[in-house]
C-alpha positions in Angstrom: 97.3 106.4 100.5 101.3 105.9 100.5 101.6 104.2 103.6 104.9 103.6 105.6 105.3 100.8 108.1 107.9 101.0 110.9 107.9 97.4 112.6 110.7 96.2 114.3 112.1 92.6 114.0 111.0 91.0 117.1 109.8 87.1 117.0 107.0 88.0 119.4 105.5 90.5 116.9 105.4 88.6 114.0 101.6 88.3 114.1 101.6 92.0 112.9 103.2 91.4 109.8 99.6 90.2 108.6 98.7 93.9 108.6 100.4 94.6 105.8 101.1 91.5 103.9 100.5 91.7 100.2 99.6 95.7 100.7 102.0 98.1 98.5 103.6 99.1 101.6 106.8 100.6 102.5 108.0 98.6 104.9 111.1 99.4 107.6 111.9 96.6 110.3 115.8 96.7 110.8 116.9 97.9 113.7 119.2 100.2 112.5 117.0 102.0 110.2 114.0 102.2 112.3 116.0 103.9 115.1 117.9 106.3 112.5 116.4 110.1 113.2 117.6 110.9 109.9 116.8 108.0 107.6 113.0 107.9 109.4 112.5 111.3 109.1 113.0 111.2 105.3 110.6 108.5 105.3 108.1 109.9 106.9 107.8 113.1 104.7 107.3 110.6 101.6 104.4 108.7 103.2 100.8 109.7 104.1 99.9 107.2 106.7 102.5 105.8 109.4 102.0 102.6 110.8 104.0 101.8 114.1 103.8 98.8 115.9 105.4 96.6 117.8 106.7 97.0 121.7 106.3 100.3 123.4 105.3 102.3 126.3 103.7 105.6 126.5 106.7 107.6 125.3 107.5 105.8 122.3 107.6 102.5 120.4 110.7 100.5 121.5 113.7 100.1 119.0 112.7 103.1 117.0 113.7 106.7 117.5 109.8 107.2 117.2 109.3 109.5 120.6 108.5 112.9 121.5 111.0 114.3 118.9 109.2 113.0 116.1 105.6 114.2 116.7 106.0 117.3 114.8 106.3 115.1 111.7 103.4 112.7 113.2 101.0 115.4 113.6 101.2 116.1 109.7 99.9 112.5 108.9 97.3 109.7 109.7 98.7 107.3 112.1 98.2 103.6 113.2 99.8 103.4 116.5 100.2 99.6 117.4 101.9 99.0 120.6 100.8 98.7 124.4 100.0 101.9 125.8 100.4 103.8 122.6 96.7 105.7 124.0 99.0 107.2 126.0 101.8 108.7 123.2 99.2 109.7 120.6 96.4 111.2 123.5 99.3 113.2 124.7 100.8 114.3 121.6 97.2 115.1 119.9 98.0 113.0 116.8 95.3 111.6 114.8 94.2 107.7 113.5 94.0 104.1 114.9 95.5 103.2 117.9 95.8 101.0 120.9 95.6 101.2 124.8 97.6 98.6 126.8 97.3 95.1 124.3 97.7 91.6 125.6 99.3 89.8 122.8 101.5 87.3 125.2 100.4 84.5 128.2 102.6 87.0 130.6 100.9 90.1 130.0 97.5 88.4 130.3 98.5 86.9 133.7 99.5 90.3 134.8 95.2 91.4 134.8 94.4 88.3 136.1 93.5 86.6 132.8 94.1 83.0 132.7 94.6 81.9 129.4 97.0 79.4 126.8 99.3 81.1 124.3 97.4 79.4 121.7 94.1 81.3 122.8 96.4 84.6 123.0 97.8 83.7 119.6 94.4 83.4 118.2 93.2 86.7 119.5 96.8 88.0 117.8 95.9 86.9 114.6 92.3 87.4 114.5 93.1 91.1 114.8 95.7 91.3 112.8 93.8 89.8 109.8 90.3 92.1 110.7 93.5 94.8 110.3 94.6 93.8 106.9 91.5 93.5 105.7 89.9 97.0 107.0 92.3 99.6 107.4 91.2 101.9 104.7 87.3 101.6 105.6 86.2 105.4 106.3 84.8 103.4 109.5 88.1 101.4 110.8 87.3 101.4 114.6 83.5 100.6 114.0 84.5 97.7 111.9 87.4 96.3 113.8 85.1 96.7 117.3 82.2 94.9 116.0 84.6 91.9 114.2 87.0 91.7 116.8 84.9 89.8 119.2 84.0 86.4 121.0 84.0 84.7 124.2 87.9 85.0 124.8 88.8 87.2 127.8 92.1 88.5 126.0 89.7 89.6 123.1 87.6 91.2 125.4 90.3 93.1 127.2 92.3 94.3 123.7 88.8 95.3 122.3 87.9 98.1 125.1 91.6 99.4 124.5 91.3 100.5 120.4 90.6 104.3 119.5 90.3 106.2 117.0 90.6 109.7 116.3 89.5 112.1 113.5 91.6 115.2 113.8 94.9 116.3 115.7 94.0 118.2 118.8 95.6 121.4 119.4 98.5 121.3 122.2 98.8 124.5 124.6 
C-alpha cells in the first residue's frame, strides 16, 4: 500500500517517527510543505493510506492544512489519524482507519486527568506504542493487535489504550 506520512517537526513528537522508520514511506514533516493546500493535495492523490500525526484538536492536525477542507480527499483513502482528539475529526468527517481519542504522550497532559506519573514512564508508554505501530500496521487486525500488545500496569497505557479506534468503511454524511 503507497503510504504517505504527514508529521510535523516537533521535538515532542519524535517518538512517532518509529512508526515509519525503515518503511518505504513517503514522508512530509516541513512545515511549509505540510501546511501547503496545494503541494498536500498532490500528495495525497498519489498515496493510498495517509498517516497524520502529531499535535491536533478535533478540527485538524496542528501545522498542517489538514482540516475540514481536505476530507473530500480523506474520505477516498485509508487513514491513520495520530493526534489527541483526532476521534473527534475522523467520527465527524466519516473517514475510515486507525485512529486516536485524546492521547497522553507528555507529564502535563497526564497531570491534567489526574494521572501522576514521570516522563520516563510517559516516554515508555510513547515508545511502546509507537513500536507495536511499526510493527503491525498492515495486519488485517491493527486495533485487535495494538489493544491486546499495548498493555501493562502503567496508568498512561491504560488511559491511551481505551482511546484507539478503528473503523472499516467511511460513513455516509447527510
Amino acid at each position: 500500500m503507497k503510504t504517505l506520512v504527514i508529521h510535523p517537526t516537533d521535538r515532542s513528537t519524535d517518538f512517532l517517527k518509529l512508526i515509519y522508520e525503515n518503511k518505504d514511506y513517503t514522508v512530509v514533516t516541513d512545515h511549509k510543505v505540510c501546511d501547503s493546500k496545494r503541494l498536500i493535495t498532490e500528495l495525497i492523490k498519489k498515496h493510498d493510506r495517509i498517516m497524520m500525526m502529531g499535535h491536533g484538536y478535533p478540527k485538524g492536525l496542528f501545522y498542517t492544512c489538514i482540516d475540514h477542507e481536505m476530507v473530500y480527499l480523506l474520505r477516498e483513502k485509508e487513514c491513520v489519524c495520530i493526534w489527541c482528539n483526532a476521534d473527534k475529526f475522523v467520527e465527524k468527517y466519516g473517514l475510515r482507519g486507525f485512529y486516536t481519542g485524546m492521547f497522553i504522550s507528555e507529564v502535563g497532559e497526564a497531570q491534567f486527568y489526574q494521572i501522576r506519573i514521570t516522563q520516563e514512564k510517559v516516554m515508555e508508554s510513547n515508545l511502546s506504542f509507537a513500536r507495536l505501530l511499526n510493527e503491525r500496521i498492515d495486519n488485517e487486525n491493527l486495533l485487535t493487535e495494538i489493544k491486546s500488545s499495548y498493555i501493562g500496569d502503567c496508568e498512561v497505557i491504560k488511559f491511551n489504550n481505551k482511546r484507539l479506534y478503528y473503523r472499516e468503511k467511511n460513513i455516509e454524511l447527510k
